[in-house]
Every structure is written in C-alpha cells, then in structure tokens.
C-alpha positions as CSV (number, residue, x, y, z in Angstrom):
1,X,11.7,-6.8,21.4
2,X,9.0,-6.4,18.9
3,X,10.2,-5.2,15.7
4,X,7.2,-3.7,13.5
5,X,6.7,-5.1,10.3
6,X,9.6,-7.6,10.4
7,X,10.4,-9.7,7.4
8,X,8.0,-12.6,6.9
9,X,5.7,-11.5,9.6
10,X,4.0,-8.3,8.4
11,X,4.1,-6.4,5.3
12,X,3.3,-3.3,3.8
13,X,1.0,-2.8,0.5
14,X,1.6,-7.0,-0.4
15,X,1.0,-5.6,-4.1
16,X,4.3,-5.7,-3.9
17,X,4.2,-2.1,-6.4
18,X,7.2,-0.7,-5.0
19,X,9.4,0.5,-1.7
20,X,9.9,2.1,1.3
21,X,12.8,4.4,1.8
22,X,14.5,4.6,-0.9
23,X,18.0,6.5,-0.4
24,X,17.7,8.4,-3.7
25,X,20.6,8.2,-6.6
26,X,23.5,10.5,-5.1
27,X,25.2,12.4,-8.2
28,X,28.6,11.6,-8.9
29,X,30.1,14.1,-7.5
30,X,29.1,13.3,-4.3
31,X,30.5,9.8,-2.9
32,X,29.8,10.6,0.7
33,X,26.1,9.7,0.2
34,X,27.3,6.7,-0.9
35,X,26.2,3.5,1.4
36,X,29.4,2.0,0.7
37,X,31.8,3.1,3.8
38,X,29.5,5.8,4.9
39,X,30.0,6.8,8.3
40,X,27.4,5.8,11.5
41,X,27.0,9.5,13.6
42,X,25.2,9.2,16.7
43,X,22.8,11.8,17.6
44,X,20.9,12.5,21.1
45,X,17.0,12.4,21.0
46,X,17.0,16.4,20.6
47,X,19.0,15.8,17.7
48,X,22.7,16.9,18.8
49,X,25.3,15.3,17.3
50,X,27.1,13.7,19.7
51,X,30.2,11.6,17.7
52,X,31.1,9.6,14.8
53,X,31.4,5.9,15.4
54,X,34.6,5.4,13.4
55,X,35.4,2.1,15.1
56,X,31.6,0.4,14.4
57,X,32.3,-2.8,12.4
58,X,29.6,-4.9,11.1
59,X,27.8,-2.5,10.4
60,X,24.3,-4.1,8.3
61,X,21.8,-2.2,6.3
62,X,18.9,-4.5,6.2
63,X,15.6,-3.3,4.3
64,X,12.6,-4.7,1.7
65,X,10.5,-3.4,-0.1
66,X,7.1,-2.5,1.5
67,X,8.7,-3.5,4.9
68,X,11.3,-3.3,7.3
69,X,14.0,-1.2,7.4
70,X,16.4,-1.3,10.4
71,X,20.7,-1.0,11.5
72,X,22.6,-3.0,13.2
73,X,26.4,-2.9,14.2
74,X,28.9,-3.7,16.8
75,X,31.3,-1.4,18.9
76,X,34.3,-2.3,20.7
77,X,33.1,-2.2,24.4
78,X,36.0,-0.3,25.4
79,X,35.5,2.7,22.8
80,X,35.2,5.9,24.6
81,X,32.3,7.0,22.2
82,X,30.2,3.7,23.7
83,X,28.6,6.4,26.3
84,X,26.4,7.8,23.6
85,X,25.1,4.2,22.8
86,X,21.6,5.0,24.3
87,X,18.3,3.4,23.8
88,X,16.5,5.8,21.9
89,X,19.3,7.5,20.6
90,X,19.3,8.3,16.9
91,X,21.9,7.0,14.3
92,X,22.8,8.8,11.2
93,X,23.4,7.4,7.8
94,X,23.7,9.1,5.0
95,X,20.4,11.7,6.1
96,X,18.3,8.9,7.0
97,X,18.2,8.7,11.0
98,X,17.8,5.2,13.0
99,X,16.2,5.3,16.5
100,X,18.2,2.9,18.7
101,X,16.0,0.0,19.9
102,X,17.8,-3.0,21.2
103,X,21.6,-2.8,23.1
104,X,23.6,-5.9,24.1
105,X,26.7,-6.2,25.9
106,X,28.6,-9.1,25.8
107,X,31.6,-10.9,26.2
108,X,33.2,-13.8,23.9
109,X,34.8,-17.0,24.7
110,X,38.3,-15.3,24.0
111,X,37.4,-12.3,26.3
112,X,36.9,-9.5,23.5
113,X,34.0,-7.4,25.0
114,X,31.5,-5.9,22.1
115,X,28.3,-3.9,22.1
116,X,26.0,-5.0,19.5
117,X,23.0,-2.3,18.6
118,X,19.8,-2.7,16.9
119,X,18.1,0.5,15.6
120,X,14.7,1.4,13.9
121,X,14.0,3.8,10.9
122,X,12.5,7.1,12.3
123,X,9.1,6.1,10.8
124,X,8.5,3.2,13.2
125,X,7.6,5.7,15.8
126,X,4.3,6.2,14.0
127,X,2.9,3.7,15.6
128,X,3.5,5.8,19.4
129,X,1.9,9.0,18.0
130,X,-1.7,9.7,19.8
131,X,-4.5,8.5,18.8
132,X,-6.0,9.4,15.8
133,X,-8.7,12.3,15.9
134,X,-10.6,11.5,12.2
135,X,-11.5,8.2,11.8
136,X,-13.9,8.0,8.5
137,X,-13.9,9.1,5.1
138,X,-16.4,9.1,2.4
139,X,-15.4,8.9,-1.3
140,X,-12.0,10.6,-1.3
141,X,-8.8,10.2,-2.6
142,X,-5.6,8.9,-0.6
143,X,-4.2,11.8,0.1
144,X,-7.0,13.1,2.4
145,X,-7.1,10.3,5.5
146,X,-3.4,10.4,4.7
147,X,-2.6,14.0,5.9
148,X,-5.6,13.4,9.0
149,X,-3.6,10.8,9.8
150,X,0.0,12.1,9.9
151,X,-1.6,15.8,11.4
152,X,0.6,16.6,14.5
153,X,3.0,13.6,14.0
154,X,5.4,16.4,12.5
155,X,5.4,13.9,9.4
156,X,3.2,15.1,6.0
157,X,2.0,14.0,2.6
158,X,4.3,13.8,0.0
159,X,3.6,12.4,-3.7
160,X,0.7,10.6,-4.3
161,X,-0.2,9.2,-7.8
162,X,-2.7,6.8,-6.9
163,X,-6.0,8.7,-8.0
164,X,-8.9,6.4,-6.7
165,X,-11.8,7.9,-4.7
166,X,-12.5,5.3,-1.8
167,X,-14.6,4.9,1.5
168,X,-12.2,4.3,4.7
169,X,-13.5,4.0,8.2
170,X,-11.4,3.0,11.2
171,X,-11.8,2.1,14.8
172,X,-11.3,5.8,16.3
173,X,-8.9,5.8,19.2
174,X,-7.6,2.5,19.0
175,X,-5.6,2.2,15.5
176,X,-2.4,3.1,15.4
177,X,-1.1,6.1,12.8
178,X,1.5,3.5,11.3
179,X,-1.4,1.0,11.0
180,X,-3.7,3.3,9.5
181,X,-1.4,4.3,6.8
182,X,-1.1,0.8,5.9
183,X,-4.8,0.1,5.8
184,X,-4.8,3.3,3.8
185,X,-2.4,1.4,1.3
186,X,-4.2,-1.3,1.4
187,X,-7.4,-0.2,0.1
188,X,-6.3,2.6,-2.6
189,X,-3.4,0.6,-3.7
190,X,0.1,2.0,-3.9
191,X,2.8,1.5,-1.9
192,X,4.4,3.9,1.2
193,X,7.4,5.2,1.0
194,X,8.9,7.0,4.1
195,X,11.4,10.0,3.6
196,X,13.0,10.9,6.4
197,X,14.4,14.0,5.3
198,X,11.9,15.8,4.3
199,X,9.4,14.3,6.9
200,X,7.2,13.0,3.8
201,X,5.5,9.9,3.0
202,X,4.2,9.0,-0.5
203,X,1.7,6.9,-1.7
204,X,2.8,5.5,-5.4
205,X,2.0,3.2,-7.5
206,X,4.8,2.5,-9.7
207,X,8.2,4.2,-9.1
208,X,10.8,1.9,-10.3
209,X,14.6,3.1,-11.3
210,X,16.3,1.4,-14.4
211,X,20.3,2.5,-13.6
212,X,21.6,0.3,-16.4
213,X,23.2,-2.1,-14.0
214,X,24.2,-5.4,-14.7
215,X,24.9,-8.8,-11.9
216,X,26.9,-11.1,-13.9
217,X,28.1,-14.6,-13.1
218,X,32.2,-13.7,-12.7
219,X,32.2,-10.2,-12.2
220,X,29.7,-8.9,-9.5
221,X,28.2,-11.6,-8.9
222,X,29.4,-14.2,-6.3
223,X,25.9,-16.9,-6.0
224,X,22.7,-17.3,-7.7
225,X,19.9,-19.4,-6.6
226,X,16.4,-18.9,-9.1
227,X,12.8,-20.2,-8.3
228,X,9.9,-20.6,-10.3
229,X,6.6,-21.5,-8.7
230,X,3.1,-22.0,-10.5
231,X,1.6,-23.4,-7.0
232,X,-0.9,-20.5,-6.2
233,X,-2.0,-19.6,-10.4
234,X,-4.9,-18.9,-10.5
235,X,-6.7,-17.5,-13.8
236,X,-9.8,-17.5,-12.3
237,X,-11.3,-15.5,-8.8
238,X,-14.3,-15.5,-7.3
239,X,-14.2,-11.9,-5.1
240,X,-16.7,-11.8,-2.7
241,X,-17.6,-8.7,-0.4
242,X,-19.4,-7.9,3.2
243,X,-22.7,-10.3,3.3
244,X,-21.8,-12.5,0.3
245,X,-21.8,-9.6,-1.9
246,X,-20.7,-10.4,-5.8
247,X,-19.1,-8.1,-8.3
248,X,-22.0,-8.8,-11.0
249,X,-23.7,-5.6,-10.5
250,X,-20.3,-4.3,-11.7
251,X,-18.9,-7.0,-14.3
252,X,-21.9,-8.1,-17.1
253,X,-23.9,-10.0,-14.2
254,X,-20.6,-12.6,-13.9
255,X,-19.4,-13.0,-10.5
256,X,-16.0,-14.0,-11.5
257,X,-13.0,-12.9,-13.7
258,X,-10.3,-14.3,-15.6
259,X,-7.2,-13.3,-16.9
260,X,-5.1,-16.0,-19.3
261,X,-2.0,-14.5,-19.8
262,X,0.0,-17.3,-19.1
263,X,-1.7,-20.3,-19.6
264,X,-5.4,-21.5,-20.8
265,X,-5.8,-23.7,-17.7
266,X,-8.4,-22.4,-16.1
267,X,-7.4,-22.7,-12.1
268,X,-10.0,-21.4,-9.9
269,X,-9.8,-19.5,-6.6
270,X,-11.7,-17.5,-4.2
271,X,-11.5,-14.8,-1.5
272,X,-13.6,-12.3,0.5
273,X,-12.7,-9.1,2.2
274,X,-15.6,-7.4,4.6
275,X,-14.5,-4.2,3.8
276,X,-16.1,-3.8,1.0
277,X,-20.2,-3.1,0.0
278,X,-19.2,-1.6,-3.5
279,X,-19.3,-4.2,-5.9
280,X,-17.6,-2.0,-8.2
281,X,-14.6,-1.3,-6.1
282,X,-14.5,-4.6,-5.3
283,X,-13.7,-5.9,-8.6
284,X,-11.1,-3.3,-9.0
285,X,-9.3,-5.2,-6.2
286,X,-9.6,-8.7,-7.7
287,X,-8.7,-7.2,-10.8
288,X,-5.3,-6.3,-9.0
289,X,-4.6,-9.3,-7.5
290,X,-5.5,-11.4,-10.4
291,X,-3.4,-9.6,-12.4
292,X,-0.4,-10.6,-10.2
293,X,-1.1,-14.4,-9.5
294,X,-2.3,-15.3,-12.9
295,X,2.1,-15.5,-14.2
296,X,4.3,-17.8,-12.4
297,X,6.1,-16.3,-9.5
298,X,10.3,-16.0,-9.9
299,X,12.3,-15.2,-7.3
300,X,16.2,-14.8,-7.1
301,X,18.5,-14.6,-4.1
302,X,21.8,-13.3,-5.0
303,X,25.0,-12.8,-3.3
304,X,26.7,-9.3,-4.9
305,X,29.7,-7.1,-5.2
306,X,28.8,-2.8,-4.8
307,X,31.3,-2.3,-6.9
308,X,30.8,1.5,-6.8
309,X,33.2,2.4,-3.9
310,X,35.8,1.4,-6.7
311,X,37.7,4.4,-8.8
312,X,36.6,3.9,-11.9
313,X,33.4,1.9,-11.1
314,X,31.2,5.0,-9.8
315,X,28.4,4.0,-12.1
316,X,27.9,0.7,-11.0
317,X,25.9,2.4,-8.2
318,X,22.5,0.7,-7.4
319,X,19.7,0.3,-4.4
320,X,16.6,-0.9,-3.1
321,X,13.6,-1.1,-5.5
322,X,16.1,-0.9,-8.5
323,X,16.0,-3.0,-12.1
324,X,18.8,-4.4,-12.6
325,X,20.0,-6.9,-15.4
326,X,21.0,-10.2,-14.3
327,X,23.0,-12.8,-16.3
328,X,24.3,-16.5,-15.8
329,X,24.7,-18.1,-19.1
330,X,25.7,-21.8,-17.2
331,X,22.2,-21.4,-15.3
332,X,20.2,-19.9,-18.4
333,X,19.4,-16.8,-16.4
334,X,19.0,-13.8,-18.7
335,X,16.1,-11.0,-17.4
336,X,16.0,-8.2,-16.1
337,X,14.4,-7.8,-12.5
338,X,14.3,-5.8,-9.2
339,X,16.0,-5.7,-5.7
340,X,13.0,-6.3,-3.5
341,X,14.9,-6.9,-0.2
342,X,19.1,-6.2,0.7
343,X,21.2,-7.2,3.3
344,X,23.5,-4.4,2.7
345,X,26.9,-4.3,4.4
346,X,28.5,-0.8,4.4
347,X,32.5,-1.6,5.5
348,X,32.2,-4.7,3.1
349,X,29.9,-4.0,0.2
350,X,30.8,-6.8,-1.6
351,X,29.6,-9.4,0.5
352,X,25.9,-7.5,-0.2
353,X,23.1,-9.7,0.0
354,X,20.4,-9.3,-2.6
355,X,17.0,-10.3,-2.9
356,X,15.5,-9.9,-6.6
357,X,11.8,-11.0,-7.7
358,X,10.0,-10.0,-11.1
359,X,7.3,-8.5,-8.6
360,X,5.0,-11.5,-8.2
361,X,4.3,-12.2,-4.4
362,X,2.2,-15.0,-4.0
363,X,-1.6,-15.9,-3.1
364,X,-1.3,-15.8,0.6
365,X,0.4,-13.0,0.5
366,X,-1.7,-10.9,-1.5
367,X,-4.9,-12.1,0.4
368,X,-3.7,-11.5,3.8
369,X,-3.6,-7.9,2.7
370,X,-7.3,-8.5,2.1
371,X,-8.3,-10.3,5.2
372,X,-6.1,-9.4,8.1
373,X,-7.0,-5.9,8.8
374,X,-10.7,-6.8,8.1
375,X,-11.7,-7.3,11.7
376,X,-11.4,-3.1,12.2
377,X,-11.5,-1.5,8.4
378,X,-14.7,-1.4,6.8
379,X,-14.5,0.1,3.6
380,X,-18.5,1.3,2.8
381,X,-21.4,1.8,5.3
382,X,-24.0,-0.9,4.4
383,X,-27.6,-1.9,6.7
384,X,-26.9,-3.9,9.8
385,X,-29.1,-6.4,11.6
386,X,-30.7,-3.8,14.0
387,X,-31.0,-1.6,11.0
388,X,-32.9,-3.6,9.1
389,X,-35.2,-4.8,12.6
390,X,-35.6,-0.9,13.3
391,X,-36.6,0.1,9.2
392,X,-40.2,1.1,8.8
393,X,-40.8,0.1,5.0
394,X,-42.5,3.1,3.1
395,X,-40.8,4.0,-0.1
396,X,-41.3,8.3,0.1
397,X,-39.7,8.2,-3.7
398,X,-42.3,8.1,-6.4
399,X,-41.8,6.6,-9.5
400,X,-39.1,4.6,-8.5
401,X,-39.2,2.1,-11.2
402,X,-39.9,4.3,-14.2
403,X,-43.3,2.6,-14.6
404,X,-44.3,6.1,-15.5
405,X,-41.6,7.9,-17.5
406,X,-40.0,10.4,-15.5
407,X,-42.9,11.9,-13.9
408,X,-42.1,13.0,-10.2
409,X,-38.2,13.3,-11.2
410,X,-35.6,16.6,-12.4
411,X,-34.6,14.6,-15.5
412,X,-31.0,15.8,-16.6
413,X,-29.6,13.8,-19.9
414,X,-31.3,10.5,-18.9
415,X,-33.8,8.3,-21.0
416,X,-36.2,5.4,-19.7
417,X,-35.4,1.8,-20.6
418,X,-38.9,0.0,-21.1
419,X,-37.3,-3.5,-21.0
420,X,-34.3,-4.0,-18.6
421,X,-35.5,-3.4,-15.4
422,X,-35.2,-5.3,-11.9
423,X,-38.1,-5.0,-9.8
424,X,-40.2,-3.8,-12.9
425,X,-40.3,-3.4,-15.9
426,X,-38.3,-0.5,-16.7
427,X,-35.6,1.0,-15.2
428,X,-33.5,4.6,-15.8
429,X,-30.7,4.6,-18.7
430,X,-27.8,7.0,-18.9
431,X,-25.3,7.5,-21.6
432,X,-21.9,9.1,-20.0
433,X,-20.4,11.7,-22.0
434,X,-16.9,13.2,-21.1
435,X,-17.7,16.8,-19.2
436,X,-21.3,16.3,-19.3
437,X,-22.7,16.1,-16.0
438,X,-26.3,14.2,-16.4
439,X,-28.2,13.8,-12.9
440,X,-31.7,12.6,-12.2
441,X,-33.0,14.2,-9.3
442,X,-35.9,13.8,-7.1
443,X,-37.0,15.8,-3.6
444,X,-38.6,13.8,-0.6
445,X,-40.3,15.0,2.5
446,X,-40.1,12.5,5.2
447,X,-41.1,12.1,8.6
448,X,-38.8,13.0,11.6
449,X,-37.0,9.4,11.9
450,X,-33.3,9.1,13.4
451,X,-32.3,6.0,10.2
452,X,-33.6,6.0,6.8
453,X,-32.3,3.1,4.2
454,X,-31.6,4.1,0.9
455,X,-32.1,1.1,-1.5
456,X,-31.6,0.9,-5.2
457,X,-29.4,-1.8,-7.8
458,X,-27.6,-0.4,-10.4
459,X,-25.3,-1.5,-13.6
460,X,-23.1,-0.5,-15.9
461,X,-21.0,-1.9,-18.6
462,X,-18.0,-0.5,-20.5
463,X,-17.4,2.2,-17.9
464,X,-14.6,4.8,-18.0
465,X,-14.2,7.6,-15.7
466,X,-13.0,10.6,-16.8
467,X,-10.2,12.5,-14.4
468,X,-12.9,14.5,-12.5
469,X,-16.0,11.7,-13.0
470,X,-18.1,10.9,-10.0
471,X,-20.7,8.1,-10.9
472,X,-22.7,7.4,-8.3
473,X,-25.7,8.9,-5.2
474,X,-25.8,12.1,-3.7
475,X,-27.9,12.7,-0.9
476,X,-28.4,15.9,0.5
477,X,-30.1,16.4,3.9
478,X,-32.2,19.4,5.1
479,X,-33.0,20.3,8.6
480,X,-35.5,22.3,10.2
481,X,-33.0,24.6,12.0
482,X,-31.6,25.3,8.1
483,X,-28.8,23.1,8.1
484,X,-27.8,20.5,5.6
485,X,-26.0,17.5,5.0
486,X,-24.5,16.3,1.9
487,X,-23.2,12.7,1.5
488,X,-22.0,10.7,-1.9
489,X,-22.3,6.6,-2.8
490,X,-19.7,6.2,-4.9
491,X,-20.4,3.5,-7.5
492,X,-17.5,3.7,-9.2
C-alpha cells in the first residue's frame, strides 16, 4: 500500500511553519467534537451514513505537521456492522472524513477474529484528480496556481497570508494536484492546511495556537525524552541557482549570508536549487532556511494524559500544531514548545503520544525541499543551450548603457549614474519612493523572429517593497494583426 507523504519519507512545506488539519478548538459547550471518545461513523462513498462503529477499539489518530494524517482501528470480526467495512468507504470523526485504504482480516493465536482498517484523510485523493489544465505562472501570488490547481477537484482556496509574487512552471499533464500544491508551498513558503469541512485549503505562514496548557512531570505527563543537536549549524550559506547563478546581484555583490544568532562560529554550508534564475528570490529562500538551521535543533517526544474528557478538566483541551508549556524540574526542562506530530488514541487519551520540537527541522530536511522536486519545477524562464545557438546578436535598444544620458528613452523619475556601471561606464539610477511609480521606457521595432533574448544586470541595495510594489521588466509585445502581449520579470 503506498501511503502519500508518510512519516519520514515525504513531507510537506519542510519549513516546518505550521500544520495540516487542524481540528479547530471546539467550545466548551460542546464535548462531542472532542477527540477524546468521539465516535467512528461509517459512511458509503456517496456519503450515506451507513452506522456507528460503537464496538471499534483501538482506535489511533495519527498526524504531523506538514504531513500525514491517517485512522486506524480494529473491529470484532463478528460485528454485524463489519459489512460496511469497505475499501473506499469513508469514516467520520468529528467532521473530518477518512477514505478507507487498507483492510485486514485476521485471526489470533487464541482464535479471536478482528478486522484491522487503515484509512486516509479526504485530501489524499488529490493526487487521483485529472491532470492539471494550467501549468505556468508568471509573477503571481500563491493563491492564483493554487485555485488553477484545485479547479474541478470540488476543493478551493481558503486563507492565504503568504504575499510573495513568484514564477511557477510545472510539467503539464504529468504532476499530480497534491504534488503541485506542495511544490506551490515550496516555493512561496507557507505551509498547507486541508479543511475538510469546508473543502478549503490554506496557505499560511504562521498560525500557531497558545491554549495555556501545561505537560508536567507527575500530572499529565507520563515520559520525557529531550534532544539537542548542533550537527547541521550552519551560520553561513552559499545559495546557488540554475547555471551557477549567485545571489550578489541581490545582496551588496556577496554571494553568501550569515546569520550569528547563536554562536560566532562561523560553520559554512552550501546548496543549489534549479528552480531558480532570480537571484533576488533566491536569497529570500536562503534567508529562510538560514534563519532555521543557524539555532540548535530541540526536539521532545513525550508520552501524555488528554486530560480533557475529565469533569472538571475541560480546559486542559489541546491539538496538533499547539504551544504548550512543558516542565520537568529533575530533567531541567522548562520551555515552552509545539506538538509537531501525535499519536492520538481516542478510547484511551491518556496513553497519547506526543511529538514536540521548538520548530527547527534540520539541514537535510530543509534542502530536500529545495532539491527533490527540482527535476520538474522550474521557477523562472532563463536562455537554454539552443537558445543561445539560435540568438542572432543585434542589440535593437539604443542607448543601452546610458553613455548618452537618456536620449532614446521615456525617462520617468530616474537619474544617470556616470560611475557605477557594468559594461560601461554609466548605468541607470532609481530612487524608490512609496506610491510613486518611476519607469524608464523605451520602444523597439524588430524584425519578424520567433525568440528574442532580453539581457540586462541589475542591483539594488536596501530594498523594501511596498504592499502593491512591483520592481522589475515589463515587456509588452505588439503584433501585426493588433494583438499584444504583456509579460513581467520580477526582480524582486
């Protein structure tokens, strides 16, 4: 049986920012949505409820953050409701629905026959919907290849609060819609979160619930086991793009950078990722990473008592993705973390298996993000071999290199630099100013040719984007039978 995006094989968004289906704080007044002792109902694949499985035992909630989550349980073999134990049935918890996967019958050494069943969060089916029908995207915002890519699956966009504009271009026809999403998350950053209620998935950067709960050595907590690991720091990274490509363009002509939160030791590593030609987005990413592996990674694995299902102890309610405080004076463990990954048993909540981490995955984990979807995701549109073999080199734009002022060009709010240039002398300055668009414009008549190359280098330094900003090429086409074409480079 192959199990999408099982633990320590695949991962979603290794950023590690925050979850996937979350089952959202249930108000007091309402212990039924409670995991603790909820009840399994099974449903037929057009959704009829067919009975509740009140003699399921062993029933286990297993999900991570930013990866699987899936059911399992076992029924007597004799029940009478063990008809409606169907492959591709649905089970019911709480609202969230299970698609059954994996049955197996057996019979122990003592005689007792039991059916054991494996089911599937709804959202796995993703990856069976048909092929997708829009396959690139040019300087745009998650949310746009997001909804092409959910269109017909009867799922939509939900919240998004990851704002970056990005590039995206996938292998038409043969990537999966559960795989695209992830490449989606991926590149803009963010994590997925599936809702299968409402059909919805977001795309969010930080979401991250503090209930006030506390694990403590005696009281809810039954075994502690703490790591600390400094193996993959790193304070410095060397990010390198499609062809070799640096970040200096876009970081004060340095091709690294550094981050020395933790220590002054400066540990040095390096990674590339194909998909990208932007050296600006490039080192937005490294950023990102570096950020995470320059602090030792901590990670706890903690037995725990729910100890909501109690009268008394309603508020001791927590979930996946929560912060919780945990405490163990012998062990000197005092901080306050989040569940990353649960082993939650519903009929027993207090042998509940917990998973807590202070959010720092580790070097291999963050780069395979980078590199394994790499062989189909290109991220920008840069010159090929047999581009470069078919260019004819004749430069139609005049004045180029601002040898001449800003003769031949619609000069907007820019000025002419007489001593930083590249392949002169001079070179074109602009000053940004918040809600003043300044453009420099220039029109070209060139011959009828099916490629043209557009070449130029470009830096900044100290750059910030204002919510609307676009910094960057525009390049509008006209053709003879009056149609045009408008495409943007995004720098930044």
């Amino acid at each position: 049986m192959s199990r999408y995006n099982q633990w320590g094989i695949h991962s979603y968004n290794d950023l590690g920012k925050s979850l996937y289906n979350q089952f959202g704080r249930a108000p007091e007044d309402s212990p039924e949505q409670r995991l603790a002792g909820a009840s399994l109902i099974v449903l037929d694949q057009r959704r009829q409820t067919l009975a509740i499985l009140d003699q399921a035992s062993e029933i286990m909630l297993t999900q991570e953050m930013n990866g699987a989550d899936s059911l399992e349980f076992v029924l007597p073999f004799h029940d009478p409701k063990a008809v409606y134990l169907r492959n591709e049935n649905i089970i019911k918890l709480i609202g969230e629905e299970y698609v059954i996967r994996k049955i197996i019958k057996s019979r122990e050494d003592s005689g007792m026959k039991t059916i054991w069943v494996y089911a599937e969060a709804d959202w796995y089916n993703l990856q069976y919907a048909a092929p997708l029908e829009v396959a690139e995207w040019e300087d745009v915002k998650p949310g746009i290849p997001m909804r092409d890519i959910l269109e017909g699956t009867g799922w939509r966009v939900g919240k998004i609060d990851v704002q970056l504009n990005r590039n995206l271009t996938l292998d038409l026809g043969l990537t999966n819609r559960l795989k695209a999403l992830r490449e989606v998350s991926d590149l803009w950053g963010g994590a997925l979160i599936f809702r299968s209620r409402t059909k919805t998935v977001d795309l969010i950067a930080h979401e991250y619930e503090d209930p006030g709960i506390a694990i403590i050595y005696r009281k809810n907590m039954k075994s502690l086991e703490a790591e600390y690991d400094t193996q993959d720091l790193i304070t410095r990274l060397y990010p390198y793009g499609k062809n070799g490509m640096t970040i200096a363009d876009a970081n004060e002509f340095s091709e690294y950078i550094e981050n020395f939160q933790y220590t002054n030791q400066v540990r040095v590593r390096s990674f590339k990722d194909n998909r990208f030609t932007n050296p600006y987005h490039l080192k937005e990413k490294a950023e990102e990473i570096l950020d995470k592996l320059s602090v030792p990674r901590a990670s706890y694995k903690i037995s725990a008592s729910d100890l909501s299902h109690l009268a008394g102890l309603e508020h001791e309610y927590f979930k996946l993705g929560d912060l919780v405080n945990v405490f163990d004076a012998e062990l000197e463990v005092n901080l306050k973390t989040q569940i990353v990954k649960w082993k939650y048993n519903i009929l027993e909540p207090w042998n509940t298996q917990l998973e807590l981490a202070s959010i720092q995955p580790g070097l291999e984990e963050l780069l395979r993000s980078v590199s394994e979807v790499a062989s189909n995701l290109q991220s920008e549109d840069t010159v090929n071999h047999q581009d470069m073999l078919n260019l004819m080199v004749f430069n139609y734009i005049l004045n180029s290199r601002a040898e001449n002022g800003d003769a031949y060009w619609v000069n907007n709010g820019w000025t002419i630099d007489p001593e930083f240039g590249y392949s002169g002398e001079a070179s074109f300055r602009c000053e940004g100013s918040m809600g003043v668009a300044k453009t420099l414009s220039q029109k070209v008549y060139p011959s009828h040719r099916d490629q043209y190359t557009l070449s130029l280098r470009a830096s900044t330094s100290e750059l910030t984007k204002g919510e609307n900003a676009r910094i960057g090429v525009e390049i509008e086409i006209k053709y003879t039978d009056g149609t045009s074409d408008v495409r943007f480079l995004a720098f930044a």
